[in-house]
C-alpha atoms as an extended CHARMM CRD file, in Angstrom:
* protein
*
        80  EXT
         1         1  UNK       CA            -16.3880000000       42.1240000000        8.7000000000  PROA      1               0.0000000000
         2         2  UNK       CA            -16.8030000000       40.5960000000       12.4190000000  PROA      2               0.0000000000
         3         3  UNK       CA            -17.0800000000       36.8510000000       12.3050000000  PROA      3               0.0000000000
         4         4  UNK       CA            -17.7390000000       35.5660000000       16.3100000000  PROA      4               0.0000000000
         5         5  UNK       CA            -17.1800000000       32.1690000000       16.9540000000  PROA      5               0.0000000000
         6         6  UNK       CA            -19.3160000000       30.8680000000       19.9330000000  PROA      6               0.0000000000
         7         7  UNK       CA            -18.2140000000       28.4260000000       22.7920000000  PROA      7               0.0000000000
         8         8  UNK       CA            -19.3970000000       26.6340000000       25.4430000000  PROA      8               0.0000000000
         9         9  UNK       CA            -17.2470000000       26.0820000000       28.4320000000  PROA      9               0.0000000000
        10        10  UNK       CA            -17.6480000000       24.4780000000       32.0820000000  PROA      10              0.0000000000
        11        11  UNK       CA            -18.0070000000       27.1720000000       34.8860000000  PROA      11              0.0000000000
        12        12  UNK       CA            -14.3730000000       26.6370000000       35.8010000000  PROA      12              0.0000000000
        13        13  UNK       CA            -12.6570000000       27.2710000000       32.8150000000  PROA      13              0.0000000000
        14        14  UNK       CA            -15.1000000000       30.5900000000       31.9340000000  PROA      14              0.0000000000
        15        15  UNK       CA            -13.3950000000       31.7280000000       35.7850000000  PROA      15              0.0000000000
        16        16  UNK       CA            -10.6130000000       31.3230000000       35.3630000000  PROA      16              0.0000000000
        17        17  UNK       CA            -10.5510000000       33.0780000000       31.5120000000  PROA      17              0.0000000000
        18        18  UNK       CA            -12.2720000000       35.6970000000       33.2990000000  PROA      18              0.0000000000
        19        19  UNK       CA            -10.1140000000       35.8710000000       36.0690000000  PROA      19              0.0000000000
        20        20  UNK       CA             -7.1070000000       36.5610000000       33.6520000000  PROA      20              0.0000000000
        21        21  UNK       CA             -5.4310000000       33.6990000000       34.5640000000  PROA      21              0.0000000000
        22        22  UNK       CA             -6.3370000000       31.2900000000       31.3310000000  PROA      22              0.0000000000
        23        23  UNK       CA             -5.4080000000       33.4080000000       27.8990000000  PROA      23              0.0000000000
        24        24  UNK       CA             -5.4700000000       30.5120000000       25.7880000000  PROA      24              0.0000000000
        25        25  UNK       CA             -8.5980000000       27.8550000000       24.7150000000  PROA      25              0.0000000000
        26        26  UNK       CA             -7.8460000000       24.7290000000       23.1030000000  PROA      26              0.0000000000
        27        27  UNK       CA             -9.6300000000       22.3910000000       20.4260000000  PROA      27              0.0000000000
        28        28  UNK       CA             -9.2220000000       19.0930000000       18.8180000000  PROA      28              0.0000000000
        29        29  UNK       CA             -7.9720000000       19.4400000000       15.5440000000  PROA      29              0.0000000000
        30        30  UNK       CA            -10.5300000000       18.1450000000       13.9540000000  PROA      30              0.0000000000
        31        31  UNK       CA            -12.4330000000       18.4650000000       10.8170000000  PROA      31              0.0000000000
        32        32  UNK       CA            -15.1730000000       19.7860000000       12.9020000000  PROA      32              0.0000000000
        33        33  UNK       CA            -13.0860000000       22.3150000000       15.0090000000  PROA      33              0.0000000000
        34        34  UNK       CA            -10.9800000000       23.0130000000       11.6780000000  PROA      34              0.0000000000
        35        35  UNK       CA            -14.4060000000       24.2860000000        9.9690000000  PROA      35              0.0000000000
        36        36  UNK       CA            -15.7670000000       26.0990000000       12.4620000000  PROA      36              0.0000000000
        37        37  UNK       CA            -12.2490000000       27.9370000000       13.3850000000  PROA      37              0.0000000000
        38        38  UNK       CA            -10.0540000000       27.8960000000       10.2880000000  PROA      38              0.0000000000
        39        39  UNK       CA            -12.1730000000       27.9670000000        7.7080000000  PROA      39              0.0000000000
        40        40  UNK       CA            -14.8270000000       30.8620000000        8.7790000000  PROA      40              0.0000000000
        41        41  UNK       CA            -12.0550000000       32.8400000000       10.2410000000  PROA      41              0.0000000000
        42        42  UNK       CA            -13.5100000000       34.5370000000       13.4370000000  PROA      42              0.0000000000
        43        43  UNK       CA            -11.9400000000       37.5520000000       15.0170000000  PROA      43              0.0000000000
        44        44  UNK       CA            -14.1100000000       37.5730000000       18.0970000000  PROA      44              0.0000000000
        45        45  UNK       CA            -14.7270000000       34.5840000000       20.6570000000  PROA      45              0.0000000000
        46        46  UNK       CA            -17.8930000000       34.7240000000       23.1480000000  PROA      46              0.0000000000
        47        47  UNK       CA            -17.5800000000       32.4710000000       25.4610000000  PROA      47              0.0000000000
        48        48  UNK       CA            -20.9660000000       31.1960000000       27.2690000000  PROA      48              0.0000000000
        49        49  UNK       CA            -20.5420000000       29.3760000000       30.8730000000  PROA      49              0.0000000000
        50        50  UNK       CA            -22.7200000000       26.4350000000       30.4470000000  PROA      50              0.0000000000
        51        51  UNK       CA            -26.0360000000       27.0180000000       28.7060000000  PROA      51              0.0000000000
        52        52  UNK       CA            -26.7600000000       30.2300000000       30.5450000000  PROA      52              0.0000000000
        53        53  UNK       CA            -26.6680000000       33.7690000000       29.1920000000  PROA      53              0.0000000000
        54        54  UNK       CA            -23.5820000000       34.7570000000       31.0150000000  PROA      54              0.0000000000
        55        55  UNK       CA            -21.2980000000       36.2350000000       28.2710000000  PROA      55              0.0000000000
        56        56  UNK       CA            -18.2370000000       37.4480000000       27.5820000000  PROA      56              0.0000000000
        57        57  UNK       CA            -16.1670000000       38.4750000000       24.4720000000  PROA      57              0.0000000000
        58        58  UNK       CA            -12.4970000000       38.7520000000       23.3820000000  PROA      58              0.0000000000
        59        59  UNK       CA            -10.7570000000       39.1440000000       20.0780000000  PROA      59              0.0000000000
        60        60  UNK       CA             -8.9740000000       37.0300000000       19.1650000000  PROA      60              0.0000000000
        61        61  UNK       CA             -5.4550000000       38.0950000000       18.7390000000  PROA      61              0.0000000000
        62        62  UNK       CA             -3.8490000000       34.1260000000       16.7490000000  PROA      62              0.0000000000
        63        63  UNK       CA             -4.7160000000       30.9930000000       15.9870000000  PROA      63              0.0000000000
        64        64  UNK       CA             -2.0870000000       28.3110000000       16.3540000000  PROA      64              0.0000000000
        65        65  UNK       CA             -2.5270000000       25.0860000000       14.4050000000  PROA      65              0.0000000000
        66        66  UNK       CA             -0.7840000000       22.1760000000       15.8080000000  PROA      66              0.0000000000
        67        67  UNK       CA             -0.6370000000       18.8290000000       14.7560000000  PROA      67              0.0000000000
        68        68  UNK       CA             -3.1210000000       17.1720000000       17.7830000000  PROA      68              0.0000000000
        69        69  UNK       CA             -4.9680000000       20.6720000000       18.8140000000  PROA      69              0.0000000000
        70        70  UNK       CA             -5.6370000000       24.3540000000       17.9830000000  PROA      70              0.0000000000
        71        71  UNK       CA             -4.9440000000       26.4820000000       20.2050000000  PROA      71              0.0000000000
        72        72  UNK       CA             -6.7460000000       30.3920000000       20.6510000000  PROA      72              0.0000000000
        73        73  UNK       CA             -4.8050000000       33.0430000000       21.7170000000  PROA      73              0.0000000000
        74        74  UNK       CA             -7.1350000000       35.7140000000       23.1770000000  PROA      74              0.0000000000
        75        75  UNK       CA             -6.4300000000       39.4320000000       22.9530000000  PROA      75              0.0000000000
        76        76  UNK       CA             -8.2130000000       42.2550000000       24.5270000000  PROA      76              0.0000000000
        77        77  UNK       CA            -11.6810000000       41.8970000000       26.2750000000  PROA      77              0.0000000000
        78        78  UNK       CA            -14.6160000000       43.3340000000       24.3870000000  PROA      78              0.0000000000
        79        79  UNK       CA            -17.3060000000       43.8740000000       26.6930000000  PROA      79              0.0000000000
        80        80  UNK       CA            -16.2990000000       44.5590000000       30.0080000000  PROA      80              0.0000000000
């Protein structure tokens, strides 16, 4: 089953994930964060620039817990 976690970013962070050169996104650890990440277990990440409709979509290939952030290790892109 395909659980997609959605998030927002700020134009230059959703360039430079497109651009290959970020392969990682980072979140609080946070009860919030640990709910929406840990606990539904996503496989696939959209990531929306701003609130506009510009998409795009990776799996996720790990999730790394540490003790101040998580951390999302992206794997291939889905919808190039």
């Amino acid at each position: 089953m395909i659980e997609v976690l959605h998030l927002v970013l700020k134009g230059k962070y959703y360039d430079a994930i497109e651009r290959g050169e970020k392969r990682c996104e980072y979140r609080d650890n946070t009860p919030y964060w640990r709910k929406r990440i840990l606990e539904k277990d996503p496989n696939v990440v959209v990531f929306h620039t701003g609130y506009t409709n510009q998409t795009m979509a990776f799996r996720i290939a790990c999730k790394v817990v540490l003790p101040d952030r998580i951390v999302i290790v992206l794997g291939d892109r889905i919808d190039k």
